[in-house]
Structure formats: structure tokens, C-alpha cells
VEXMARNU-642542 format. One record per residue (C-alpha): x, y, z; residue number from 1; residue in three letters. Coordinates in steps of 0.1 Angstrom, whole numbers. Last residue first. Layout:
REM residues N
{pt {X,Y,Z},NUM,Ala}
...
This chain:
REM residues 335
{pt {818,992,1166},335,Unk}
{pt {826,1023,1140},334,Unk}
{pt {841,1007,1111},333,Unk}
{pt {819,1021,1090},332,Unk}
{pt {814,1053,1105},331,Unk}
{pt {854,1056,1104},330,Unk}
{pt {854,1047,1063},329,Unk}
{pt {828,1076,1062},328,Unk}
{pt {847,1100,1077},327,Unk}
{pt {882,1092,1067},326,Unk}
{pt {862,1096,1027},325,Unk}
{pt {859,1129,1035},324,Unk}
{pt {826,1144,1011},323,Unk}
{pt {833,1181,1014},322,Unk}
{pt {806,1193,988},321,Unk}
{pt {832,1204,965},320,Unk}
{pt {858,1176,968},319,Unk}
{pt {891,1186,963},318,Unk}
{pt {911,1185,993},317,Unk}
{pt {890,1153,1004},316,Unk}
{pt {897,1132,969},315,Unk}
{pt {935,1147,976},314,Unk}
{pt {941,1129,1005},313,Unk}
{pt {973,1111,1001},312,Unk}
{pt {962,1080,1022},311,Unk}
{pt {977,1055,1001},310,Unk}
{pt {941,1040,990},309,Unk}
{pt {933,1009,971},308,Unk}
{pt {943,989,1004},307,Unk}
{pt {962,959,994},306,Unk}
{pt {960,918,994},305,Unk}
{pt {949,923,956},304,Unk}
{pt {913,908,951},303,Unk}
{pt {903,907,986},302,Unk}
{pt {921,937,995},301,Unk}
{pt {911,957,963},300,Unk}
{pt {874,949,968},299,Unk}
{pt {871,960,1005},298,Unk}
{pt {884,993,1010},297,Unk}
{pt {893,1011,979},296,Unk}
{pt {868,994,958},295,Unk}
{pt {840,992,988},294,Unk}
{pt {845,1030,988},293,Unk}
{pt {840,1037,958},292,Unk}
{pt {810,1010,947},291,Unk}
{pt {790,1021,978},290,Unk}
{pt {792,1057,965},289,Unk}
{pt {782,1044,929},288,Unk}
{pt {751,1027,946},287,Unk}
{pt {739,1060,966},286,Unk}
{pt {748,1078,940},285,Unk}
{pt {719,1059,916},284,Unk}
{pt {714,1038,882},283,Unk}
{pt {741,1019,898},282,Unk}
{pt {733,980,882},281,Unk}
{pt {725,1005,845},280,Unk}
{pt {700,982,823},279,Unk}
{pt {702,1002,792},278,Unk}
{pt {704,972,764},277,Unk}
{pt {734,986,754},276,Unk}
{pt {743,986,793},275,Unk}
{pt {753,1016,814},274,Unk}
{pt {780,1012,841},273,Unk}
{pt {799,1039,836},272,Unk}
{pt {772,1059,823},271,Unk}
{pt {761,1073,857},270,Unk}
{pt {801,1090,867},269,Unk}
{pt {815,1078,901},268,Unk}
{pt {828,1044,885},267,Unk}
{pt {856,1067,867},266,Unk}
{pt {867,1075,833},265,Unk}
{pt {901,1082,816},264,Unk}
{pt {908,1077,780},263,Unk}
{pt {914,1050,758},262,Unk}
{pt {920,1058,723},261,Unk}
{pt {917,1037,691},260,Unk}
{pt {922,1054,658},259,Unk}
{pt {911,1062,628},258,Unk}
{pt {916,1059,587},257,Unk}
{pt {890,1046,559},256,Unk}
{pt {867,1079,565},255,Unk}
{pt {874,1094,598},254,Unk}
{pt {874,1067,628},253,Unk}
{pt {878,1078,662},252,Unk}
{pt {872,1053,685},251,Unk}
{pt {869,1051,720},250,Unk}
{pt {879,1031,750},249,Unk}
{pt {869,1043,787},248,Unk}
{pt {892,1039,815},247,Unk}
{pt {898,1031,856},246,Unk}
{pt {929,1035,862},245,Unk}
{pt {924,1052,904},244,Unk}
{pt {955,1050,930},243,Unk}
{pt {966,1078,923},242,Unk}
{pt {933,1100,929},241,Unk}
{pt {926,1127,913},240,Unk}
{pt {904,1122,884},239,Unk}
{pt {886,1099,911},238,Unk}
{pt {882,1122,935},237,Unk}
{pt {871,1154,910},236,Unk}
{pt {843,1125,897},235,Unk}
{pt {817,1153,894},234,Unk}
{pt {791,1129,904},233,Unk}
{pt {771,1156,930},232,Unk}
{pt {780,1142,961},231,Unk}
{pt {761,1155,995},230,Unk}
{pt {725,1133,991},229,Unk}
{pt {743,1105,973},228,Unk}
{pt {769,1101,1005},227,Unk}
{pt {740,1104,1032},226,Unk}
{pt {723,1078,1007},225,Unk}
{pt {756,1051,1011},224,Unk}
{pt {756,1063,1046},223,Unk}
{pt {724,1043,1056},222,Unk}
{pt {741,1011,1054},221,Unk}
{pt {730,984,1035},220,Unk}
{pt {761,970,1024},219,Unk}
{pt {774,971,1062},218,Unk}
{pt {816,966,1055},217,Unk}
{pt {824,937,1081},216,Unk}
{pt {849,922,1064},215,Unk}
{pt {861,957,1055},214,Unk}
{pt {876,959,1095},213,Unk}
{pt {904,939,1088},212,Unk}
{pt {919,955,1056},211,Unk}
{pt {912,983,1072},210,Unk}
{pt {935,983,1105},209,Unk}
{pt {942,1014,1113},208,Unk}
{pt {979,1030,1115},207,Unk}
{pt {982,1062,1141},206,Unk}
{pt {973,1097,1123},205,Unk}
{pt {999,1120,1113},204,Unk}
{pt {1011,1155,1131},203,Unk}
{pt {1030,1136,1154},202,Unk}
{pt {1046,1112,1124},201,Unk}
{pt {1062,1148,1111},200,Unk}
{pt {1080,1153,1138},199,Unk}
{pt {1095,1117,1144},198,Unk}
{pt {1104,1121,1107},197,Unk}
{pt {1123,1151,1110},196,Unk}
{pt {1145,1139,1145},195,Unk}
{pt {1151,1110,1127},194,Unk}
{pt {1162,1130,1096},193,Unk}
{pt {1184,1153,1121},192,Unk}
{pt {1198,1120,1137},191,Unk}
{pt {1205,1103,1102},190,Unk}
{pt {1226,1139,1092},189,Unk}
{pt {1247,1141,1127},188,Unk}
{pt {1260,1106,1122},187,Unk}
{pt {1274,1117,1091},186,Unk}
{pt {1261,1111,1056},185,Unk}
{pt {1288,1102,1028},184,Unk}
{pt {1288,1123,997},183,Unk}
{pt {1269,1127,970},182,Unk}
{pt {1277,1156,937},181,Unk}
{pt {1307,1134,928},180,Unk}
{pt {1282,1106,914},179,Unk}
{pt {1272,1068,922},178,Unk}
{pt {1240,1083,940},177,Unk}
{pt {1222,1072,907},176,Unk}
{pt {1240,1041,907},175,Unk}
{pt {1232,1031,941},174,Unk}
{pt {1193,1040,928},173,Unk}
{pt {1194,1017,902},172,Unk}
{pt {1208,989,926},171,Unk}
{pt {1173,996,948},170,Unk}
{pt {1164,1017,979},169,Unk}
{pt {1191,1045,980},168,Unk}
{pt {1189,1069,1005},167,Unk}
{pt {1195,1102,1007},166,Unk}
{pt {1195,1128,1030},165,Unk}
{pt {1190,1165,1010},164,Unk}
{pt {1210,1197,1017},163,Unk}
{pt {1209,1233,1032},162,Unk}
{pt {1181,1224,1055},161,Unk}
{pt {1176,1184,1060},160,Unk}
{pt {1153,1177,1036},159,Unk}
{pt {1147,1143,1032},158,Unk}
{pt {1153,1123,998},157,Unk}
{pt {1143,1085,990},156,Unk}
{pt {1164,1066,962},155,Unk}
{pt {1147,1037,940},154,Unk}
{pt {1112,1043,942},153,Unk}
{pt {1086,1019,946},152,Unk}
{pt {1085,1014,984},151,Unk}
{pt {1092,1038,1011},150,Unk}
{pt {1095,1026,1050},149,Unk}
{pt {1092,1059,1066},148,Unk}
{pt {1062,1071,1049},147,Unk}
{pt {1056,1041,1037},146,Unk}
{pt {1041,1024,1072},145,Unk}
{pt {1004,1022,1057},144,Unk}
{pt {966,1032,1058},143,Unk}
{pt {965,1056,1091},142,Unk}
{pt {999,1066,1079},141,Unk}
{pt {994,1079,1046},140,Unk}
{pt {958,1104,1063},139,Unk}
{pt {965,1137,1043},138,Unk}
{pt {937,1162,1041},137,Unk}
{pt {955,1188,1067},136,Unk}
{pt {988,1184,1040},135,Unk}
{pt {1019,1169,1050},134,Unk}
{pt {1045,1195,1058},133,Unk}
{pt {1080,1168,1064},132,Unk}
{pt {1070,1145,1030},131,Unk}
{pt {1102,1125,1025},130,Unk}
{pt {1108,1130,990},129,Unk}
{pt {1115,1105,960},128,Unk}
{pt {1137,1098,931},127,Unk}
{pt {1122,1075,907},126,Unk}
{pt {1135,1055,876},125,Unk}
{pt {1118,1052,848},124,Unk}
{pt {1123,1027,820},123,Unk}
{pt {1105,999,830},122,Unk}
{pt {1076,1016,846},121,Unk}
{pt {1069,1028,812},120,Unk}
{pt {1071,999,792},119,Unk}
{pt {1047,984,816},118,Unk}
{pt {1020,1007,814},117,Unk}
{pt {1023,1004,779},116,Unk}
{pt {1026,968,779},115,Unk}
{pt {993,961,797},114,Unk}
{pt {995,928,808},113,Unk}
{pt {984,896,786},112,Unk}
{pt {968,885,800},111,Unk}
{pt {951,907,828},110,Unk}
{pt {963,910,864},109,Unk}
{pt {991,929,856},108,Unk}
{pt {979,966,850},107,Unk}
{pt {959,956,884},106,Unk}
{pt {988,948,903},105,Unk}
{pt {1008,974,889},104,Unk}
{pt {986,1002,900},103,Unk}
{pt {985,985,936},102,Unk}
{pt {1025,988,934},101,Unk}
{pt {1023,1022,920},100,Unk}
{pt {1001,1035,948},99,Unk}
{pt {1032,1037,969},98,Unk}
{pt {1051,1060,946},97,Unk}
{pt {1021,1088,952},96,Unk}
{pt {1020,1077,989},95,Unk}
{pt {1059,1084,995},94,Unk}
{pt {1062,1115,975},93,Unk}
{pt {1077,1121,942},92,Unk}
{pt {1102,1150,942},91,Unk}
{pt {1122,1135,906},90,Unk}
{pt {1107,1114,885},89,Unk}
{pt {1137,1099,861},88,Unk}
{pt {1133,1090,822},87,Unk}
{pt {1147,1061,799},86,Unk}
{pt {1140,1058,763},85,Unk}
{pt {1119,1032,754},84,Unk}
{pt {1082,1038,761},83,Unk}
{pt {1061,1022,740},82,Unk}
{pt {1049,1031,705},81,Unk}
{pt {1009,1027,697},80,Unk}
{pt {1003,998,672},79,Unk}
{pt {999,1002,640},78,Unk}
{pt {968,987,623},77,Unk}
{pt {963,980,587},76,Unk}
{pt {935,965,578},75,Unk}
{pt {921,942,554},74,Unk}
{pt {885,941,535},73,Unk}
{pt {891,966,512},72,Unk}
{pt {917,987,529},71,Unk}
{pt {916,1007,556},70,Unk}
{pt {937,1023,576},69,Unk}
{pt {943,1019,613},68,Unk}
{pt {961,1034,643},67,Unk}
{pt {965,1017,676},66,Unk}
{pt {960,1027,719},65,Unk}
{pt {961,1061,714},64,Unk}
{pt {962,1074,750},63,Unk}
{pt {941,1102,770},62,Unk}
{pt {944,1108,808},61,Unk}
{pt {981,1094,804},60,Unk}
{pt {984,1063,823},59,Unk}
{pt {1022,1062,837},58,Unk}
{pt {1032,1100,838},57,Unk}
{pt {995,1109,841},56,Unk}
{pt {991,1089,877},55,Unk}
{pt {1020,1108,892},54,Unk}
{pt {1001,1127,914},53,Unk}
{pt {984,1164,910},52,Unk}
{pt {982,1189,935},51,Unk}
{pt {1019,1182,946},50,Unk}
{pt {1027,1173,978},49,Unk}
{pt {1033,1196,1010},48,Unk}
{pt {1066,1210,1017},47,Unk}
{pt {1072,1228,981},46,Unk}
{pt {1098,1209,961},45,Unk}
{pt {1089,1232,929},44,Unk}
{pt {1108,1223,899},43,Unk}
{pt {1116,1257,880},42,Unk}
{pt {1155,1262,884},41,Unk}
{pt {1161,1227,868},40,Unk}
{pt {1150,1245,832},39,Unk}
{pt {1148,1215,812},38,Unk}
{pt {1116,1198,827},37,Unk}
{pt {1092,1172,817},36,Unk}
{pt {1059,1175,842},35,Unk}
{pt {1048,1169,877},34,Unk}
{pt {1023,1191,886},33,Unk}
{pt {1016,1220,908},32,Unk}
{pt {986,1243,910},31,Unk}
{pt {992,1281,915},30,Unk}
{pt {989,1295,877},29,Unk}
{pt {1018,1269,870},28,Unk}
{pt {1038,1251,900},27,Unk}
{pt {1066,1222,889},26,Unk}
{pt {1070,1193,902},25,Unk}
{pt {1095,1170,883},24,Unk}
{pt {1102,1148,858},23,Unk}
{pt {1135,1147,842},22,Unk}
{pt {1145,1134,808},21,Unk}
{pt {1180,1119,806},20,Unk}
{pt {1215,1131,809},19,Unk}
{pt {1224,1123,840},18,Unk}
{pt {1248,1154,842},17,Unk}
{pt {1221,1176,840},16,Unk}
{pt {1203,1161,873},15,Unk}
{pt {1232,1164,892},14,Unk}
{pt {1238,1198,877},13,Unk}
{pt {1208,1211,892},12,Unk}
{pt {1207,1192,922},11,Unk}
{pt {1242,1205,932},10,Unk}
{pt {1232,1238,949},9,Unk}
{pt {1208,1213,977},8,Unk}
{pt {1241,1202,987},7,Unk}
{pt {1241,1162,985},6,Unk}
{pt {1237,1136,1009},5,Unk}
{pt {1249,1098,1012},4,Unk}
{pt {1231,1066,1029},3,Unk}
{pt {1249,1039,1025},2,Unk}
{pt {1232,1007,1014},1,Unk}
């Protein structure tokens, strides 16, 4: 597909002229998010990613799942309305629109799949950005080539000073690029996004086998307590990890009317795993430590063929006892 580039003046009324809601970073009270946008001026394609992923725009942290009324003996439920109108993400990174492939292997692997998850992905399309500042926590290319070899998005941006390189990845994304504001790249813009790339992959660590190395995970290792003794539950990595979907489902019933909800939780808290009968199988940290890393590591390849980690880094920016999950992985796999 030819790769085109546009003036970095003509985003604005590129993304006007699609006519469809937009999705971009954008930096309130110093953290940035991706949220809906009108005002183009406001998205904030800052160097290093955005505080928070993409995980909301496909799995809200809260999500009304049906409503019901009572009557008698029957009940009337409505079910929660799917996505339907299309919508673009625009400034995604690489590891953020990685993780939706493992997100959409588990969203699929139960029957039947989760439509709403589904009905979203359908109807967005995704614009990414080549990440040229990655962040001191980030660690995408020790688990995977997308840095430079994106999947799940449909057009792939690099800054290349006064414009943007792109590429388009999928037929939707040709038709994005299928306006007046993209023109042909020249020779001269694929050598300055080499030259951008090869920059940025020296600041990056080499590619590690995991996948590999988890068959040899120790489940009675003495890190599992050196992780309980720092952690203190707060489930900050979880909340902020793209690659997490773990939920909780609630009701919220008031008189013969209510609703179902499903919210987000995460393996890291004690009740996750609390029984009716109160039996809890990681009663400990040390156990729902094991559990994390395990998942991300060892679990997900055997039950998914993937890594659950893209290497974005955030559970390490955020954690408040510094808990690096490249640390303990390492001592691991440490021969």
C-alpha cells in the first residue's frame, strides 16, 4: 500500500471532514486520556504514550449489561444497546493497539462472544502513532516486533517534523488516506522514518523469549513473598493495564426495577477469589502475585499462543512501592 503523508495543519480538518466521532488523547489536570473530542486543537500527541490506554473505549470500567422490570412472575429485560455508529481512535500507540488482539481472544473464547466488545471493535477504526520518546518504564520490544511491525490498527503515523508518514495497514485505512489532505511520500520521507525508528529501537530493549522461558516458571519460588512483602493490593497495575478485562457483575435492583452492571476488578484484590462458602485459593499476596505474573506470562501463552503483556509499562510507572514486573520476570528466567 502506498505510503502517503499529510501536513501536520491538515489534521484538523482531515479529521472534520470524516465526519464521525474522534477519539483522541487529550491532557486534563496533567494526565492524558483518550476521550471523544470536537475541539481538534486539544488532542495531545505528546512523545511518550498516554497515561491511560485504550482499554475504557472497548470495556468501559462500568457497563450496564440489561435492564429489568418486574412483573408478577415475568420480567422484562432490555438489553444494553451496542455500538452502531462508527468512531475513529486517533494517536493510539503500537502496544495499546497490540493488546487488542489478546483482548479479542479472550472476549472470544466464550460462546457466545461478548457482543458488546464486539460491536465496538466493529465499528472503530484506528489511527495509530509511531512511539519516537518511549517512556523509561516501557519494555514493547523485549515482548514483541509491533513497534515497527503494527497490528490492529488500520493506518500507522510517524512524526517526521512538520508532517506525519503514513501508512495504511488494512482497506479501511486506504480509504481513510483516500483524501486531498494525503499525499504521496518521497524517498526522502521513508529514509527520515527509518532513520526515526532505528533511533528509537537503541533506546529499547532486544526481544526475549517468554513464551519459552515460562515453561520453566518456579511455582515455589521465593519471589512470590518478596512480591507480597513490597505490594500492598492496590490493583493500580491492573486498572492500568491494557491488556487486563478482568470484571465483577453486580446488580442493582430498586423495588420491581434494576439493573445488571459489570464493572472492572482485578485478580490483585483479596475478594476476587472469595467463595460463598469462604474458602479464598489466594487468601495471600504472595498467591495473587504468582497468579499476575503467571497470567501474563505463562497462562495466556498456553491458553492463547500470546504474551498477556505488550510491554507498555505502565503497571511499573504507577506502582507505589516500585514493584517492576521486568524485574521479576528476569529473576525468573534467570539460568
Amino acid at each position: 500500500m502506498e505510503a502517503k503523508v499529510i501536513a501536520k495543519q491538515d489534521i484538523g480538518p482531515w479529521l472534520k471532514e470524516l465526519a464521525i466521532e474522534v477519539i483522541a488523547p487529550v491532557t486534563t489536570d496533567g494526565i492524558t486520556r483518550f476521550e471523544a473530542v470536537e475541539d481538534y486543537s486539544s488532542i495531545d500527541l505528546a512523545p511518550t504514550p498516554a497515561a491511560k490506554g485504550l482499554r475504557e473505549q472497548f470495556t468501559p470500567e462500568t457497563e450496564t449489561l440489561f435492564e429489568y422490570k418486574l412483573e408478577g412472575l415475568a420480567a422484562e429485560v432490555t438489553p444494553a444497546e451496542e455500538q452502531s455508529k462508527d468512531r475513529l481512535i486517533f494517536g493510539a500507540r503500537a502496544c495499546d493497539a497490540a493488546a487488542l488482539k489478546y483482548t479479542d481472544a479472550v472476549f472470544s473464547n466464550v460462546q457466545p462472544a461478548d457482543s458488546l466488545y464486539f460491536a465496538r471493535r466493529e465499528h472503530t477504526a484506528l489511527v495509530g502513532l509511531f512511539c519516537s520518546n518511549p517512556s523509561w518504564s516501557c519494555f514493547c520490544t523485549e515482548v514483541g516486533d509491533f513497534l515497527t511491525n503494527p497490528i490492529e490498527m488500520d493506518v500507522y503515523l510517524t512524526d517526521i517534523g512538520d508532517k506525519y508518514y503514513a501508512q495504511a495497514l488494512t482497506t479501511k485505512g486506504e480509504e481513510l488516506l483516500n483524501t486531498p489532505q494525503f499525499q504521496p511520500a518521497s524517498e526522502a520521507d521513508a529514509k527520515a522514518v527509518k532513520e526515526i525508528q532505528e533511533k528509537t529501537l537503541a533506546r529499547l530493549p532486544a526481544r526475549v523469549d517468554h513464551a519459552s522461558a515460562s515453561e520453566s516458571y518456579d511455582w515455589d519460588s521465593m519471589l512470590w513473598a518478596e512480591l507480597a512483602e513490597k505490594c500492598l493490593g492496590c490493583g493500580a497495575c491492573s486498572f492500568m493495564c491494557p491488556t487486563c478485562h478482568c470484571f465483577d457483575i453486580q446488580e442493582c435492583a430498586k423495588g420491581s426495577v434494576g439493573s445488571r452492571y459489570r464493572c472492572w476488578d482485578t485478580c490483585q484484590f483479596e475478594q476476587f477469589t472469595l467463595m460463598g462458602a469462604g474458602h479464598n485459593p489466594r487468601l495471600t499476596g504472595k498467591e495473587r502475585s504468582r497468579q499476575r505474573v503467571f497470567h501474563k506470562f505463562k497462562y495466556s501463552v498456553e491458553r492463547y499462543g500470546m504474551l498477556g503483556c505488550v510491554g507498555c509499562g505502565r503497571c511499573i510507572a504507577v506502582c507505589p512501592v516500585n514493584v517492576d514486573v521486568r524485574v521479576a520476570v528476569s529473576e525468573l528466567e534467570r539460568k
